[in-house]
N, C-alpha and C positions, 0 to 999 in steps of 0.2 A: 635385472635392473628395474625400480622402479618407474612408473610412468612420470615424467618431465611436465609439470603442470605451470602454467603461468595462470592464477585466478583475478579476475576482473569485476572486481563490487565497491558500492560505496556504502548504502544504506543498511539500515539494523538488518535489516529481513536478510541480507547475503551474509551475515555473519557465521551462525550454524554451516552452513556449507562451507568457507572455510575452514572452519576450525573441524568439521566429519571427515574432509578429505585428508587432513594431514593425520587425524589418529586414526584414519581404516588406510593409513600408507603410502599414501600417492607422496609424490616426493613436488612438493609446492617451489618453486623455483622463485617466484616472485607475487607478490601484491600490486595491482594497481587500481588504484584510486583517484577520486575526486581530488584536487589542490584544497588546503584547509580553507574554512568559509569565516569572515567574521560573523562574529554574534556575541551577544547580551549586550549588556550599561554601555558597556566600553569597548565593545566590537570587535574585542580580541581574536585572533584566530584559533579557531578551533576545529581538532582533526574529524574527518570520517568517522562513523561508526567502524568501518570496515579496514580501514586506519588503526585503530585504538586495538584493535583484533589481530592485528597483524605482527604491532610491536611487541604485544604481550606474548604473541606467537615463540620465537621473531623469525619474522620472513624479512627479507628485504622488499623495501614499499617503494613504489615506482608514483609520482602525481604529475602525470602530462597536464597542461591546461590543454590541449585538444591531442584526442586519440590519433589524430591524423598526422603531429606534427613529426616530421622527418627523424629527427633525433632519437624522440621514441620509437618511433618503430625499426630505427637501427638498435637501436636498445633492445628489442623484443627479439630481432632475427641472432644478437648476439648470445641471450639465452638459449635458443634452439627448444622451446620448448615441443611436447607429442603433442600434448591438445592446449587449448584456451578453452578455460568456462568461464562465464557471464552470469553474474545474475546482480540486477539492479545499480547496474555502473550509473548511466544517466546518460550517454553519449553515445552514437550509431557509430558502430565502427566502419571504418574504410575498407574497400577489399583488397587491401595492399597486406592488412590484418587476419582478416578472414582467411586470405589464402595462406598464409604462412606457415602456421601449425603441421603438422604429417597426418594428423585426424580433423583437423577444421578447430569449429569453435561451437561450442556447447553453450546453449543460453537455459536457465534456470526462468521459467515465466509461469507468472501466479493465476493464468487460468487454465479451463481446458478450451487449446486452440482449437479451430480458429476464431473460436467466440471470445470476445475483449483486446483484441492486440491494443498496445501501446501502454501509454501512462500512467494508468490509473484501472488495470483490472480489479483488486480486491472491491474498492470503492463502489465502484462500476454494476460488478454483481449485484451485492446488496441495494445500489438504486434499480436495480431491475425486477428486483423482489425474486430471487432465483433461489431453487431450492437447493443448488448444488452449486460449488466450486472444485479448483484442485490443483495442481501443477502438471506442466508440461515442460520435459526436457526435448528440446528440439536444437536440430542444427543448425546454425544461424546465415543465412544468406543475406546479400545487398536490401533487401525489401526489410519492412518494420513489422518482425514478429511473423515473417512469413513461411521461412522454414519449414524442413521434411521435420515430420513427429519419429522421436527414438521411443519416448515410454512418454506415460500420464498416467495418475493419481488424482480419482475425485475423495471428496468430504463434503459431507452435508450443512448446509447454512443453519444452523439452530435458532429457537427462534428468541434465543438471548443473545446470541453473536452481534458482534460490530466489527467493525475495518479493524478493533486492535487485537481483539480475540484471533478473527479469522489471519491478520497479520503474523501471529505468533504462532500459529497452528500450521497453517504454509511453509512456513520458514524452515520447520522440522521434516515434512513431507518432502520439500525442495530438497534438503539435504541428505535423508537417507535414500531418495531417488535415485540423486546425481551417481552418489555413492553404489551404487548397484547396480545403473546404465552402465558406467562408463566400460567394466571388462568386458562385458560380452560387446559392446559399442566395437572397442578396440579390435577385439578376436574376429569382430563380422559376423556374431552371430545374432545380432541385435542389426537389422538394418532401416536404416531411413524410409518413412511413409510419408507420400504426401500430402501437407494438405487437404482436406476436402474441401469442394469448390462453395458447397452450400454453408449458410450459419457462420457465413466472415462478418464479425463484427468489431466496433474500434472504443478503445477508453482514454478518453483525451486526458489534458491534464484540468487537474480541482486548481482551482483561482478560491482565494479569499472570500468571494463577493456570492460563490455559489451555495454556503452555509447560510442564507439570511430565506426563514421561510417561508412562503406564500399560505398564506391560511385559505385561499380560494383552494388547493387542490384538497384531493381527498387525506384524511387522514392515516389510510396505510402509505400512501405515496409521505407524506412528512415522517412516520414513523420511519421507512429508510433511510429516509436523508440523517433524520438522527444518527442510526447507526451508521452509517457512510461515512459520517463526517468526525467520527471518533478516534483519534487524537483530533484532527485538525482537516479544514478550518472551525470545526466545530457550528453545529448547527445554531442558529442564532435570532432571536425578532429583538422588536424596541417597544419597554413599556412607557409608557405616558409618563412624562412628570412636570415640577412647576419650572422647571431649569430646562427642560427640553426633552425628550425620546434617551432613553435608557438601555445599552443594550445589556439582552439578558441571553445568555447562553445556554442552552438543553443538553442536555447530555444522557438522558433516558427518558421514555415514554413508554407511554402502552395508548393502542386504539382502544374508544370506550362508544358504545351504540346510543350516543344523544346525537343531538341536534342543535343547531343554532345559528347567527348569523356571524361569518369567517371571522374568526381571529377575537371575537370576542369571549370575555373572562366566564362561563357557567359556575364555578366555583372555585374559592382561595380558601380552606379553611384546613385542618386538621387530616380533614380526610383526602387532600389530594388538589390539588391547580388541573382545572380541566379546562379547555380552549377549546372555541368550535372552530370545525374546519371547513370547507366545503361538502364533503360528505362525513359523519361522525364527528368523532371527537380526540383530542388528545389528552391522556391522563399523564401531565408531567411529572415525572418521578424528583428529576437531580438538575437543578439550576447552579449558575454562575455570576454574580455582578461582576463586573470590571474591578480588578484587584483584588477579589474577593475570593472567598475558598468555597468550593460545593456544594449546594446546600439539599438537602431533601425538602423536598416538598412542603410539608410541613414544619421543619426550621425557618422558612425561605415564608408561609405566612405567620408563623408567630413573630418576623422582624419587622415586614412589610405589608402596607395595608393597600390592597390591591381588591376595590371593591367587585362583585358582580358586575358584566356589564361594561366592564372597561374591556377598549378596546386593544389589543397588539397589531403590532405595525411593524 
């Protein structure tokens, strides 16, 4: 008889692991999910990534507004599922949860523990300037991200990578992981390691306000934030104008060996938007106005006259 899965995701990146575990066989019993969120114009509700994955499945989809609340988790013991896996629900589950399963609860976490727990590891890495990432399937206990380690999977940060690249490269790693932990998991021939004590480290969560870039640091340190902040909140400064500070959005650089003083323009022309930073420079590839579409570098000065010497803010 197939293994009795109850899978626990809301976000794109748990997707792929849904949808590996039901075509390598596990028999998925249920979906649970975030409750739909409004958004756009009109604030309409709209489902999960992990949601939209399920129906198309079709699983039955389960959306507590809290994982704790009574009902659902009589919901949960009424499936009887063997295990629970996790990857990027949003919500610490209770150990009324954790204990119920016959093999526990399986969490899907996008680095190698116990370096980054929490909110925001892909992000986290790349502001670290780290050469490596990777996945950890671990067994989830009361604590956040604290768990004995089953298996891990590193991959190397490239130096084109961003949070959306390294996003979608995980997602696949996570998934054919989970997929290949979980039998010997079950059998016992894969047993729980702890933690090690040294190299706990924590990735809070990204705020809006933490995209907006300081031209005082050095310019490898803003070149991560670039990448970090790729979809969102997107790195970001304000240029000077006669109506007020403009924000303009970054979406690729490269570090370049000038000099200058922070945040001011070295050049707008053809060959590239460079901005000094505290140490070097930054060579802006791909900008954004407000409502506006992408621009290269050089489309972004043939529309906008953005002398030498001006400064960003």
């Amino acid at each position: 008889m197939p293994l009795r899965i109850v899978f626990m995701g809301t976000a794109e990146i748990a997707c792929p692991s849904l949808l590996g575990l039901n075509a390598a066989g596990f028999q998925v019993a249920a979906v649970v999910t975030q409750p739909d969120k409004p958004g756009g114009r009109h604030l309409q509700l709209h489902p999960s990534p992990v949601k939209q994955a399920a129906l198309a499945g079709p699983f039955p989809v389960l959306q507590p507004l809290r994982a704790r609340d009574e009902d659902f988790i009589a919901e949960l013991r009424r499936l009887q599922p063997d295990l629970i896996v996790v990857a990027a629900y949003g919500q610490i589950l209770p150990p009324a949860i954790l204990g119920l399963p016959a093999h526990g609860c399986l969490n899907i976490h996008t680095s190698l523990l116990p370096k980054y727990r929490g909110a925001s590891p892909i992000q986290t890495a790349l502001l670290h300037d780290e050469a490596e990432t990777g996945v950890t399937i671990m067994k989830m206990d009361a604590g956040l991200d604290t768990g004995p380690i089953l298996a891990m999977k590193a991959t190397p940060i490239g130096h084109e990578d961003n949070a959306e690249t390294l996003h979608h490269r995980l997602a696949q790693i996570g998934a054919e992981l989970i997929i290949q932990t979980i039998p010997g998991y079950v059998a016992g021939t894969i047993r729980p390691q702890p933690q090690p004590a040294e190299g706990v480290s924590h990735a809070g969560k990204i705020k809006k306000h933490d995209g907006l870039l300081d031209w005082k640091l050095p310019a490898r340190e803003l070149w991560n934030r670039v990448r970090a902040f790729v979809p969102w909140p997107g790195a970001f400064t304000y240029l000077p104008g006669p109506a007020g500070p403009l924000m303009l959005k970054i979406w690729q650089a490269e570090v370049v060996p000038v000099s200058g003083t922070p945040g001011q323009i070295l050049r707008n022309d053809k060959s590239g938007l460079i901005v000094a930073c505290g140490r070097d420079a930054l060579n802006v590839a791909v900008v954004q106005l407000p409502g506006g579409r992408r621009l290269t570098a050089q489309q972004f000065a043939a529309g906008h006259v953005i002398l030498p010497g001006e400064t960003l803010g």
